[in-house]
C-alpha positions as CSV (number, residue, x, y, z in Angstrom):
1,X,36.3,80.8,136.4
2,X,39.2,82.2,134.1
3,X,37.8,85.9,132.8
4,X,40.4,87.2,130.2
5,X,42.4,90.4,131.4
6,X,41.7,91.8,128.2
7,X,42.9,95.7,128.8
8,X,45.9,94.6,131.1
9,X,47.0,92.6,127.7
10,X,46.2,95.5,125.9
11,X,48.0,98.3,127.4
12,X,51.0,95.6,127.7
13,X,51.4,95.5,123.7
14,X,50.6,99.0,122.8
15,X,52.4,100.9,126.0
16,X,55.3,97.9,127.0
17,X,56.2,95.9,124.5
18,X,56.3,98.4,121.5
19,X,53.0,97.6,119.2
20,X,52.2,101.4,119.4
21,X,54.8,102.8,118.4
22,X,55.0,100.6,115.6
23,X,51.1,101.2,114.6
24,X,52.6,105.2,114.9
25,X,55.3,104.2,112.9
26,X,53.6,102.7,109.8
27,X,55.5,99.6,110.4
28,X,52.3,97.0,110.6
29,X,50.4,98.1,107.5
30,X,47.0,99.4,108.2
31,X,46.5,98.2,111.3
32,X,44.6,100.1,113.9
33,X,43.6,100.1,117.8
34,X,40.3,99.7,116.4
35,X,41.4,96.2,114.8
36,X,43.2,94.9,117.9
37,X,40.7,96.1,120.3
38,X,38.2,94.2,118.2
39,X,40.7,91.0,118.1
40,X,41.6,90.8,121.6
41,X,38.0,91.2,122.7
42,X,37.0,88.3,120.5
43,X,39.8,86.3,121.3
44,X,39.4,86.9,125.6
45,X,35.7,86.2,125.1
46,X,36.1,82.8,123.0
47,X,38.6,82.2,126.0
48,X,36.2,82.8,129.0
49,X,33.0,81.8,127.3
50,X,34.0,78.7,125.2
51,X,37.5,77.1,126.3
52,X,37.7,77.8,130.2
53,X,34.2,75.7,130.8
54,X,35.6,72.9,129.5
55,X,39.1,72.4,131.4
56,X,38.1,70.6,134.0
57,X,36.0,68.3,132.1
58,X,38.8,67.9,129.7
59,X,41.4,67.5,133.1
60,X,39.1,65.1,134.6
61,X,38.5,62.7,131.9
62,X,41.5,63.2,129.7
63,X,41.8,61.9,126.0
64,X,41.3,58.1,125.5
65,X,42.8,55.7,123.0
66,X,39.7,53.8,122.2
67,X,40.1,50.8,119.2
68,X,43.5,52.0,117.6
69,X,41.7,56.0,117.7
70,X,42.1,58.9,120.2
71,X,38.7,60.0,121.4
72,X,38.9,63.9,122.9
73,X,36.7,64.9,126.0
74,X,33.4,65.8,125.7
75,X,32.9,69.3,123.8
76,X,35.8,69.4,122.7
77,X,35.7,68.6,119.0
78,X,32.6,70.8,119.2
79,X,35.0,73.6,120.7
80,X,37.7,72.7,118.0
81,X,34.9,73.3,115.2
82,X,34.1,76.9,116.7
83,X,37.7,77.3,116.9
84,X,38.0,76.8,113.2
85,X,34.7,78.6,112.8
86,X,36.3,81.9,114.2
87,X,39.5,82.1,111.8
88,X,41.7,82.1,114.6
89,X,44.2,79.3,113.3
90,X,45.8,81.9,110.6
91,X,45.7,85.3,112.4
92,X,49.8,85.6,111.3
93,X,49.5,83.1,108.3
94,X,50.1,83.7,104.6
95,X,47.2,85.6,103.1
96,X,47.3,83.6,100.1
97,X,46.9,80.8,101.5
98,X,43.6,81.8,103.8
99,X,45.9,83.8,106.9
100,X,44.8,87.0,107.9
101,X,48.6,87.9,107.8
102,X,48.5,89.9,111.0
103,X,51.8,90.9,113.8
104,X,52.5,88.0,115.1
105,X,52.1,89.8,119.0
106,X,48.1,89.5,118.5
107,X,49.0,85.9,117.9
108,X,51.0,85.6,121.2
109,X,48.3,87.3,123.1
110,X,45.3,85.6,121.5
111,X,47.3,82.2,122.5
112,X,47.6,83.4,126.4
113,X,44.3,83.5,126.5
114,X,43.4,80.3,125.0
115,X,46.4,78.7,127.1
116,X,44.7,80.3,129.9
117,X,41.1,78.6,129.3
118,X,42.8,75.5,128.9
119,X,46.8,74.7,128.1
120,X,45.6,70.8,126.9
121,X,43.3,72.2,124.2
122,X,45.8,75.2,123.2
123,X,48.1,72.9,122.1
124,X,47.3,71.5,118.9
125,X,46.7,74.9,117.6
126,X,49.8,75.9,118.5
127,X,51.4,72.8,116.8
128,X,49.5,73.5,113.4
129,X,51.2,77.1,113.6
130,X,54.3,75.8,113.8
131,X,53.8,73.5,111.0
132,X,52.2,76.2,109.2
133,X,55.5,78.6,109.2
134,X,57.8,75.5,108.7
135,X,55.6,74.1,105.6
136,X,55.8,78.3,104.2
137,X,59.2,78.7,104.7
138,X,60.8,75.5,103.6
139,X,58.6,73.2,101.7
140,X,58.4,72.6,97.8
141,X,55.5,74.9,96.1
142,X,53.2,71.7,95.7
143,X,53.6,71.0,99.4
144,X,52.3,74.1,100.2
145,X,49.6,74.2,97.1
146,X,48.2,70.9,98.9
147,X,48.2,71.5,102.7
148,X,49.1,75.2,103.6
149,X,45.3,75.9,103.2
150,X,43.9,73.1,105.1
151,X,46.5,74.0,107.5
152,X,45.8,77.4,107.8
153,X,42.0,76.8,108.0
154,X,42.4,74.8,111.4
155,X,40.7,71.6,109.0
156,X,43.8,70.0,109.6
157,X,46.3,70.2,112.4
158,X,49.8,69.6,112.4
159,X,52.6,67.9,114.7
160,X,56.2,68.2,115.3
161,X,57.9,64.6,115.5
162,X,61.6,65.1,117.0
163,X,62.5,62.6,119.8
164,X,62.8,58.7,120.2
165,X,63.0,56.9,123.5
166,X,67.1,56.8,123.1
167,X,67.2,60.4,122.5
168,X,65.9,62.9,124.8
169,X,67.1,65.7,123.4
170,X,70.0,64.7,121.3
171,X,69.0,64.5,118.4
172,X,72.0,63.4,117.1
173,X,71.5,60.5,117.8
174,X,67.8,59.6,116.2
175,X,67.1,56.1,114.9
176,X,64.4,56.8,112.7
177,X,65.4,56.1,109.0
178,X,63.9,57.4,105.4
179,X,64.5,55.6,102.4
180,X,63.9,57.3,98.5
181,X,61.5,56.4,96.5
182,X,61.5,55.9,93.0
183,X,58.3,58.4,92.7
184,X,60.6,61.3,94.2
185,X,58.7,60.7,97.9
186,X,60.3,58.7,100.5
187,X,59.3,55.4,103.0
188,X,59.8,55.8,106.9
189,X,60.1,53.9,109.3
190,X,60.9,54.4,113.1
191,X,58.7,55.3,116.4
192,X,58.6,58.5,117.9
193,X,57.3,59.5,121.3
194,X,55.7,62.8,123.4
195,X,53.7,63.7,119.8
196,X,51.6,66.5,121.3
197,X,48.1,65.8,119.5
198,X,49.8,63.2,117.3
199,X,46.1,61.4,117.2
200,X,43.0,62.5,117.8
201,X,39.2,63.2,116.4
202,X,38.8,66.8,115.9
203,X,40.4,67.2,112.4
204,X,40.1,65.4,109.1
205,X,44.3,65.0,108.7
206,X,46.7,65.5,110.5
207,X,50.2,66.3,109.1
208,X,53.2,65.1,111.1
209,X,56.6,67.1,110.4
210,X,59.0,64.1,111.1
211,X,63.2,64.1,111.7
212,X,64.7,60.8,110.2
213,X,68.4,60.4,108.6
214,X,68.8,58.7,104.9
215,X,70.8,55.5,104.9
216,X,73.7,57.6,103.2
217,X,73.4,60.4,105.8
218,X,76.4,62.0,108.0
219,X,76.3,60.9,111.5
220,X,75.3,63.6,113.9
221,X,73.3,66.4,113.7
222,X,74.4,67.1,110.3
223,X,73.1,63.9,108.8
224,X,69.3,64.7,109.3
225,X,66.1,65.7,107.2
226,X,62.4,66.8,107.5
227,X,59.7,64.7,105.8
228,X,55.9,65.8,106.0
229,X,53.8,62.4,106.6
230,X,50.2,62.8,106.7
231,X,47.8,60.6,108.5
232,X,46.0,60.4,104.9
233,X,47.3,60.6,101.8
234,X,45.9,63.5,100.0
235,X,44.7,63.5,96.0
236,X,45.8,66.1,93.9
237,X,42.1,67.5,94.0
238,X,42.8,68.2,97.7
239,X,40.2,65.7,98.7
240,X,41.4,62.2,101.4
241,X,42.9,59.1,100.4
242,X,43.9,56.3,101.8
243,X,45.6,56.0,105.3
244,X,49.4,56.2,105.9
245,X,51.4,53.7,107.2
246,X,51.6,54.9,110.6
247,X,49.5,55.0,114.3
248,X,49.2,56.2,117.6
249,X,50.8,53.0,119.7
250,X,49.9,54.3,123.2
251,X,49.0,57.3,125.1
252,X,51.3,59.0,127.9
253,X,49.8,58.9,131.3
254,X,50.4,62.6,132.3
255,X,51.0,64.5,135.6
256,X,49.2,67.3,133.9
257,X,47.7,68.7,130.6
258,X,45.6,65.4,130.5
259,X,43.3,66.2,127.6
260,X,45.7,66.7,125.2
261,X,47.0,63.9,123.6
262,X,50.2,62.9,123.9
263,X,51.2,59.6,121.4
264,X,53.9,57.4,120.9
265,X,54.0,57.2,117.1
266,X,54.4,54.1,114.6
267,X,55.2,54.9,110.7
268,X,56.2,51.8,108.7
269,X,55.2,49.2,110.3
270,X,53.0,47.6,107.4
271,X,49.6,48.1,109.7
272,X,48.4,50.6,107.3
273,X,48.4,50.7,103.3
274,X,49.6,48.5,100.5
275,X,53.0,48.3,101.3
276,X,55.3,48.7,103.9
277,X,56.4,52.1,104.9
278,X,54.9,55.5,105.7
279,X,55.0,57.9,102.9
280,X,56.8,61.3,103.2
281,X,57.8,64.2,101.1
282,X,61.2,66.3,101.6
283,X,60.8,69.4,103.0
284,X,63.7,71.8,102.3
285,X,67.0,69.6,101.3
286,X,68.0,66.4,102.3
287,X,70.5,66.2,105.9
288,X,69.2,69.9,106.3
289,X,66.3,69.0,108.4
290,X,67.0,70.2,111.5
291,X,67.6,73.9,110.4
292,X,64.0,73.8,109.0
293,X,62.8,72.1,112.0
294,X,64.3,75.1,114.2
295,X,61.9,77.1,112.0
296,X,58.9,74.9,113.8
297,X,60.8,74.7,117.3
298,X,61.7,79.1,117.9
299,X,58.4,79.6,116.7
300,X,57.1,76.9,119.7
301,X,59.6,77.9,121.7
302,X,57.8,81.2,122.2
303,X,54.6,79.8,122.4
304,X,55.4,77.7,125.2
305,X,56.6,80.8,127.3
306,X,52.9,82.5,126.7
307,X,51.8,79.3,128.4
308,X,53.5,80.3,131.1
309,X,52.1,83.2,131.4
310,X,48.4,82.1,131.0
311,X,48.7,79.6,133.7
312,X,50.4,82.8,135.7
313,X,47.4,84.6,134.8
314,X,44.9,81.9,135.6
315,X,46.3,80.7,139.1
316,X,46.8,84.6,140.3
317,X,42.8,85.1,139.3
318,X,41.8,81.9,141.1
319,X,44.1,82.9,143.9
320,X,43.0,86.6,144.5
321,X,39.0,85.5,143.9
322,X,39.6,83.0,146.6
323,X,41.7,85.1,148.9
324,X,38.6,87.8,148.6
325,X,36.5,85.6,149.7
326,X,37.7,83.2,152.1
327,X,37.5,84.6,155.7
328,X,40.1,83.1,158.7
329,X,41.3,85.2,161.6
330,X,41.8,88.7,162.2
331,X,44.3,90.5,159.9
332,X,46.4,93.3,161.8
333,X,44.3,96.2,160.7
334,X,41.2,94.4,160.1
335,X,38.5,96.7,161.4
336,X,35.1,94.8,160.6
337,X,32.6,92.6,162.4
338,X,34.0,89.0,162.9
339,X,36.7,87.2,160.9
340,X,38.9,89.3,158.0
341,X,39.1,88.1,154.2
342,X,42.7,86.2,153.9
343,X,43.9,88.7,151.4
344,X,44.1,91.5,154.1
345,X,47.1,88.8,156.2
346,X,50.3,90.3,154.9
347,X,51.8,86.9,153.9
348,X,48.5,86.4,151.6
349,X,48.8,89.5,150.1
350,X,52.8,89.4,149.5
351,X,52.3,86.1,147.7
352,X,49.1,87.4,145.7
353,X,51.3,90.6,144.6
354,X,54.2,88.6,143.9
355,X,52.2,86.3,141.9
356,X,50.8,89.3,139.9
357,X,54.2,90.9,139.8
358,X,55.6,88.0,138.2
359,X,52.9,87.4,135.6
360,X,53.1,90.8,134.7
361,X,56.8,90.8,134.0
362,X,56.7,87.6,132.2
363,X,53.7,88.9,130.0
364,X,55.7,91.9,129.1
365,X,58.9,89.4,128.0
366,X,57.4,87.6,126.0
367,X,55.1,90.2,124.0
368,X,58.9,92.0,123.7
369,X,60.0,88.8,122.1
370,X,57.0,88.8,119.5
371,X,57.6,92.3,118.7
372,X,61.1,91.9,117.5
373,X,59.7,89.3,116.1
374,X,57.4,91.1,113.7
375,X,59.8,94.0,113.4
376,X,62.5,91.7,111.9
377,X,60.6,91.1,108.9
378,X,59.0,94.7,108.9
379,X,61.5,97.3,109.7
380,X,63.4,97.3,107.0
381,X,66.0,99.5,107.6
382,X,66.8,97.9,110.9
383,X,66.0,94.0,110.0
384,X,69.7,92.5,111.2
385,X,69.2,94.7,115.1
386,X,65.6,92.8,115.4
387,X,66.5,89.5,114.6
388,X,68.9,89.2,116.8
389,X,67.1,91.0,119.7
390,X,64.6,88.2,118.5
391,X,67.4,85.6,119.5
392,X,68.5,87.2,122.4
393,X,64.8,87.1,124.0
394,X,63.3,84.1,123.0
395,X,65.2,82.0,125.4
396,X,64.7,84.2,127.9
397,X,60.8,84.5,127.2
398,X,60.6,80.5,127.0
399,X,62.6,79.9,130.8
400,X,61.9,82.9,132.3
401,X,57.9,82.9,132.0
402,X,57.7,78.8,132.2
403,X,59.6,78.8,135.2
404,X,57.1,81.7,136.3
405,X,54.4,79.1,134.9
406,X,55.7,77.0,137.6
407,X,56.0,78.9,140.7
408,X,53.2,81.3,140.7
409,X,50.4,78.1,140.6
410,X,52.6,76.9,143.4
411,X,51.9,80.3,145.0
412,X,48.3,79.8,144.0
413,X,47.8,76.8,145.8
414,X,49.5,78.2,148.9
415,X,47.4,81.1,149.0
416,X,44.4,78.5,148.8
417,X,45.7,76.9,151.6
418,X,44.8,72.9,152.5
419,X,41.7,73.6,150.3
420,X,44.5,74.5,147.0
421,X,45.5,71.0,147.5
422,X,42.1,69.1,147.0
423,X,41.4,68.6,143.4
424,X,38.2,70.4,143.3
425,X,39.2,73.4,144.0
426,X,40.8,73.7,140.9
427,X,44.0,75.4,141.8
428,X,46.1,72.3,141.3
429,X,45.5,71.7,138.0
430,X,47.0,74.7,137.0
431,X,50.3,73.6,138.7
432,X,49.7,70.0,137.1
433,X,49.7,71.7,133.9
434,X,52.4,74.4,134.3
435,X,55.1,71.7,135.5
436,X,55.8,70.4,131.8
437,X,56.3,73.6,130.2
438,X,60.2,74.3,131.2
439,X,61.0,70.6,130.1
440,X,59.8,70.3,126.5
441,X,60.7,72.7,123.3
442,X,64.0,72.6,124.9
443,X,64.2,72.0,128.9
444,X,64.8,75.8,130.5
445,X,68.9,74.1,131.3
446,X,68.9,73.9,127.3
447,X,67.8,77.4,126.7
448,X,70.4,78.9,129.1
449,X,73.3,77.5,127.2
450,X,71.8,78.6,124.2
451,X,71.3,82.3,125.8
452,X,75.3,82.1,126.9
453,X,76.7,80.6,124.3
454,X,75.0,81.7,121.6
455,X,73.1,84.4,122.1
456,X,75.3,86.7,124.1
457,X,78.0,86.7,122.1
458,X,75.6,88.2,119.2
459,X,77.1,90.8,117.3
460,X,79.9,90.6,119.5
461,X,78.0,91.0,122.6
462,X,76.9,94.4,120.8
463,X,73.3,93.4,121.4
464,X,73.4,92.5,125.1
465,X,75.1,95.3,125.7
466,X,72.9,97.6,124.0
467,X,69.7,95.9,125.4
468,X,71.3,97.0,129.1
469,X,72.0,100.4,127.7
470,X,67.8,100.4,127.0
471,X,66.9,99.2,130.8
472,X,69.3,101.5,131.7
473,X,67.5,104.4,129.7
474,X,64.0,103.2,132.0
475,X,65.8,103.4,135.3
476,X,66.5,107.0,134.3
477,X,63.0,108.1,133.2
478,X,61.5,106.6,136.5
479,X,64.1,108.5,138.2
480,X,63.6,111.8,136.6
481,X,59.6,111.2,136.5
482,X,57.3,113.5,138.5
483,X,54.8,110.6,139.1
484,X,54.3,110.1,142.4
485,X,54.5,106.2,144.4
486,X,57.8,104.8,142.8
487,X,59.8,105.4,146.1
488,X,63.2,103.1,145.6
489,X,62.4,101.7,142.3
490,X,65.6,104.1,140.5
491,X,68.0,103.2,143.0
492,X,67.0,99.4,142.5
493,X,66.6,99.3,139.2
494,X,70.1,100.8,138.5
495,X,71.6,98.2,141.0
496,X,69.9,95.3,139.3
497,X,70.6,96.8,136.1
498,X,74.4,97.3,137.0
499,X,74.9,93.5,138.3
500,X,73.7,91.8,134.9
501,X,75.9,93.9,133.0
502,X,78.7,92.8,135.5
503,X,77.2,89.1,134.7
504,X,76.9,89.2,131.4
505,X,80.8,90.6,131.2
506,X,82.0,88.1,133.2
507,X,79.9,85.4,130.9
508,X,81.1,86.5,127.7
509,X,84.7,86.9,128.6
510,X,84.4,83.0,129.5
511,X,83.0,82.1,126.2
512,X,85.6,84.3,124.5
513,X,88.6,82.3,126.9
514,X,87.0,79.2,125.5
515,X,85.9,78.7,129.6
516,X,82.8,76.5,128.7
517,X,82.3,74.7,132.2
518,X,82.4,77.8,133.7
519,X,80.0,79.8,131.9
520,X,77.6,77.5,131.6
521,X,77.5,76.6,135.8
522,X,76.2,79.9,136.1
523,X,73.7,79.9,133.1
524,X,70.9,79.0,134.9
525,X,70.8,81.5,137.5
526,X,71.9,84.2,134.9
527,X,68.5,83.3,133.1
528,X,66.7,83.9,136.0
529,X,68.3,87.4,136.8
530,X,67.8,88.4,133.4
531,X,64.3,87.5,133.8
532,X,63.8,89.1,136.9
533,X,65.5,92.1,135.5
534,X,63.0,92.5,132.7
535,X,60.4,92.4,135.0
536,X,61.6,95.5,137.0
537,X,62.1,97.4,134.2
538,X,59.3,96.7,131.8
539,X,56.5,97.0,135.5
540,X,58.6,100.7,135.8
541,X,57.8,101.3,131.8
542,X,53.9,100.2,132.4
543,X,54.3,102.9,135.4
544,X,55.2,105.5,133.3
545,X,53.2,105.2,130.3
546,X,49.8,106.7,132.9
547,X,47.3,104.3,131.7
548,X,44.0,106.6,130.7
549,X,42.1,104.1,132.7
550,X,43.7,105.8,135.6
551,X,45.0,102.1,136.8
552,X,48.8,104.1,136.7
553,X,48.9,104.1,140.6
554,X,48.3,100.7,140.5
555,X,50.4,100.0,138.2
556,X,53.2,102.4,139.8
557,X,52.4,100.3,143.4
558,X,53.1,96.9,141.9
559,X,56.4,98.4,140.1
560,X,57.9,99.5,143.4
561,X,56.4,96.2,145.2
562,X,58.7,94.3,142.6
563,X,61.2,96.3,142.8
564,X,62.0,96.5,146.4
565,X,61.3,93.0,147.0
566,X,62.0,90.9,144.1
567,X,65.3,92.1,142.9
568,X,66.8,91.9,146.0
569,X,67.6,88.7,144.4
570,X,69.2,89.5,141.4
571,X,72.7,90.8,143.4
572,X,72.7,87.4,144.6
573,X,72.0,85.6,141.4
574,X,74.9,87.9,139.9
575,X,77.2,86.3,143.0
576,X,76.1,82.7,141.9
577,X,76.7,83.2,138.2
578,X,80.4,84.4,138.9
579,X,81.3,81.7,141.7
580,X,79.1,78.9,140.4
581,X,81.5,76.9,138.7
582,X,84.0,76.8,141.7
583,X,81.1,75.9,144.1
584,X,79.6,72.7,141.8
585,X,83.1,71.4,141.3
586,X,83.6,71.9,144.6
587,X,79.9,70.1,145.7
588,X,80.3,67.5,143.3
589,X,81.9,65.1,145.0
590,X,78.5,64.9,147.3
591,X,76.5,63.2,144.4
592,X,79.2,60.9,143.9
């Protein structure tokens, strides 16, 4: 069973990714270790004690469309009323509207460790967040007068409606139409599909945040707006009126995260109230949807890389528990009566430390992200640098960690053995449920041409450059460090260091030549190698911070164990970025 690593998470925000030097530095109010010790400990044992018993039974029997309504596994509205119980829907949220207003990195962590207990029921929290910061941002003052509080409280969940069976991911090219009103609201009509939670019976409403284009709209992109389209319509006394004009057509049949609903949406069809036609209200300016959807989408985009770590985190505790206790052979140095525990067979332990190795990096990635995060809207004097390190990392934190996601319950079922591939065992779930992360909020291909072509060039590739100059500044400490255990990690660090920046060079000057093919052939693997040199670096910061707990030996070991072994890739991911787009023109002829 999942326990949540609450001092690893910990020592990662205060001593990694930068939320104590910002406590030190007055930037986040009043907030004290005291307060996010006494967060994280709640929020790891609502994980361990309340989500993580019941993933299986929500994996095994999966959400149900039952008579037109979605019926959740057992416990699990019961779980989404504690949920609400606790507060935890509006740690970051507005204050006046019921949030607690806090950094949005206790967020992040709180959501690893309810991902971790179970990705499926994570989910619809982490739509209503969304919503929540869309809704704040964007929407009319009466909007957010009627369903910011409801939001906020968890009494209500939200969804994000974007794609159409045509679509995929050009939107561009959405079908789903709106048509004004002479009340000021509009009608829509259309069917949307992969609504995570679109339907279900653990809230009251449920507000859908919907994409469809005006019959006098510009084609493209540039011709779309955001409507909010509740399930009920809602008096002005905040109190449940009739129901909407749309439904929940069908449910997918998943490869993973089964207990979570995921609906193919009706509005407008005439099944539900008095005339045709769901009813929506404008939120921001008409054909200017999308741009306040992206407000919905970064802030996902981020969440979905923290489920990459928790299912990291989950598979390497299963896999390690297992690998302690499962006996077979006789490892090398194995000096005991009869057959030796699996974890002391060098290829099980390589796999169990490059699983940890991983998770750890991608933890540390993605809590970086959330702290520029919170320092773009609280540093004042440095708001423009933040943002975009904000923009620089969150496609890196979204691939990077999903595509860790991925692979380390892969791992996890290797280590397991034949046993990791029976279903009881448990470790395949976690795979089942990892595989969807790098598709949606942006497939991990769509987030690397975002990171080259838009995110690089930043400032005029001032902020890449200076984020190298950083890692750079890390490779030196370790070197000049007196702490004992680090062996190669300087030497490596500084070689992986020096081929991104030759990467990223070589990138930007191909954006700046207008070389688009080419840069993008070797965006994918440049993701990675970013990724992978994060990891080094922020592992070697973790090192050097000598944890009170005295777990810096540990920490130093699993450094130089990543280090020495997992960024002997990165030289060759630099190799692959330069000479990709020569080698798939080359290749392509083979897929024709």
């Amino acid at each position: 069973m999942y326990k949540a690593p609450v001092e690893e998470i910990a020592f990662t925000l205060k001593h990694v990714a930068g939320l104590g030097s910002a406590m030190e530095a007055g930037l986040l109010g009043d907030l004290g270790e005291d307060l996010v010790d006494a967060i994280l400990h709640e929020a790891g044992r609502f994980a361990t004690d309340e989500v993580a018993p019941l993933a299986e039974i929500g994996d095994r029997q999966g959400s149900r469309l039952v008579d037109g309504n979605v019926v959740t596994p057992d416990g699990w509205r019961d779980l989404y009323k504690n949920w609400i119980a606790g507060g935890w829907n509006g740690l970051t949220a507005p204050e006046e509207f019921g949030g607690q207003g806090l950094p949005h990195m206790l967020n992040v962590a709180a959501l690893e460790m309810w991902n971790s207990g179970s990705m499926a029921f994570a989910l619809c929290p982490t739509l209503t967040m969304g919503a929540i910061e869309a809704i704040n941002i964007h929407a009319s003052d009466e909007l957010k007068s009627t369903y910011l509080a409801k939001l906020v409280s968890g009494e209500w969940t939200g969804t994000m409606n974007l794609t159409e069976p045509h679509a995929g991911s050009d939107l561009g090219v959405l079908k789903t139409r709106a048509e004004r009103h002479d009340d000021g609201t509009y009608r829509i009509f259309g069917q949307k599909i992969f609504i995570t939670w679109g339907e279900h019976d653990a809230a009251d409403n449920i507000v859908h945040l919907v994409l469809a284009r005006l019959p006098d709209a510009p084609a493209g992109t540039r011709g779309i707006s955001l409507f909010l389209v509740p399930k009920f319509l809602v008096y002005p006394d905040g109190s449940l009126g009739a129901r909407n004009d749309l439904f929940a057509h069908s449910l997918e049949h998943k490869f993973g995260i089964h207990a979570s609903p995921t609906c193919t949406m009706i509005y407008g069809d005439g099944k539900f109230g008095e005339e045709q036609g769901a009813i929506g209200w404008l939120v921001g300016e008409e054909n200017k949807g999308l741009a306040c959807m992206f407000t919905m989408m970064n802030n996902a985009r981020l969440a979905v890389g923290m489920q990459g770590v928790a299912i990291a985190e989950a598979a390497t505790q299963k896999a390690t528990a297992y690998a302690k206790e499962r006996t077979q052979g006789k490892a090398p140095r194995w000096t005991g009566g009869g057959m030796s525990p699996i974890i002391e067979h060098p290829d099980v332990t390589r796999m169990l430390l490059t699983m940890k190795a991983l998770t750890q990096g991608a933890r540390a990635i993605s809590y970086a992200c959330a702290h520029a995060i919170d320092m773009s809207h609280r540093a004042a004097d440095r708001l423009k640098h933040w943002q975009e390190r904000a923009s620089l990392l969150t496609p890196i934190a979204k691939s990077f960690s999903t595509d860790v996601g991925v692979d380390v319950a892969s791992l996890g079922i290797q280590v397991h053995g034949g046993m990791g591939f029976i279903e009881e065992t448990g470790a395949a779930r976690y795979l089942r449920d990892a595989r969807i992360a790098p598709i949606y909020e942006g497939t991990n291909g769509i987030q690397a041409i975002d990171l080259v072509t838009r995110k690089l060039t930043l400032a005029n590739g001032e902020q890449v450059h200076g984020f190298i100059a950083e890692l750079k500044q890390i490779a030196d400490q370790v070197r000049h460090s007196n702490l004992d255990g680090f062996g190669a990690t300087a030497n490596r660090l500084d070689a992986a260091i020096t081929d991104l920046g030759e990467a990223t060079d070589w990138l930007l000057a191909q954006v700046r030549d207008g070389k688009t093919t080419e840069a993008l052939a070797g965006a994918t693997p440049y993701q990675r190698l970013f990724g992978l040199v994060l990891t080094g670096c922020y592992l070697a910061k973790g090192g050097l911070a000598q944890a009170p707990d005295g777990g810096v030996g540990g920490r130093i070991a699993l450094c130089r164990f990543a280090a020495e072994n997992l960024l002997s890739e990165v030289t060759a991911l630099k190799d692959c970025v330069i000479t990709g787009a020569a080698s798939l023109a080359a290749a392509k002829i083979v897929l024709a």
